[in-house]
N, C-alpha and C positions, 0 to 999 in steps of 0.2 A: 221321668223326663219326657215333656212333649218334644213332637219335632214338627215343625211347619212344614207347611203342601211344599212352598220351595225348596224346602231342605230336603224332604223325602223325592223332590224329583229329580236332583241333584245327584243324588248316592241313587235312583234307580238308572240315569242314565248312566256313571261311571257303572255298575255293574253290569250294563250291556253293555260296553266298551272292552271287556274283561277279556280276555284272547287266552287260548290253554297255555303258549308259550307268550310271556314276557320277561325281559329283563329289570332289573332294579336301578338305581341312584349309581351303587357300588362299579355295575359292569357297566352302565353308560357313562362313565365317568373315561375309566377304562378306554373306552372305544370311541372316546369324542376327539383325539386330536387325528384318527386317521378319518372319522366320518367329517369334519371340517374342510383335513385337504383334500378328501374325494372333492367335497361338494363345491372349494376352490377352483378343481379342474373342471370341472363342470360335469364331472358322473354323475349318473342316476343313483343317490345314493337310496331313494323309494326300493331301487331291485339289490340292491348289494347289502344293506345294513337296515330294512324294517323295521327291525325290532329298535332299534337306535333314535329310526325318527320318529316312530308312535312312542317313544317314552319320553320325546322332547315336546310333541304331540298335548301330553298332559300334563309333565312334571315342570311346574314354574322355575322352579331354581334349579334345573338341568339345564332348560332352555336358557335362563339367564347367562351361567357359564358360557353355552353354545355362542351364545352373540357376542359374548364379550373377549374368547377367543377367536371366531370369526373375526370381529373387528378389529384385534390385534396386527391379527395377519394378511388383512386388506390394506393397514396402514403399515405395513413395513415392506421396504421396498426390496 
């Protein structure tokens, strides 16, 4: 299997993005309805829940949840 200069620079930058501690899908899933209403109230959730937001940072369909219960509960009054 070849792999093209884009793809290999692609998977080199995610492997420098690699941190000793992250979480998975499973645990940000977990910790997305209190990281939302932190970030409702307007806390810094960057100091309270990192690992939460660098996984929403990368993971497409984390992020999508994220916004789509963010926008839940922007439009509920």
């Amino acid at each position: 299997m070849k792999i093209n200069a884009e793809t290999l620079k692609n998977i080199v930058r995610a492997i420098a993005k690699t941190r000793p501690v992250e979480i998975g899908c499973d645990e940000c899933f977990e910790e997305l309805d209190r990281f939302v209403e932190m970030k409702l109230e307007g806390k810094n959730v960057s100091e309270a829940m990192p690992l939460v937001e660098e996984h929403l940072e990368r993971c497409g369909n984390c992020r999508e949840e994220f916004e789509a219960l963010l926008l839940a509960l922007q439009a509920t009054p």
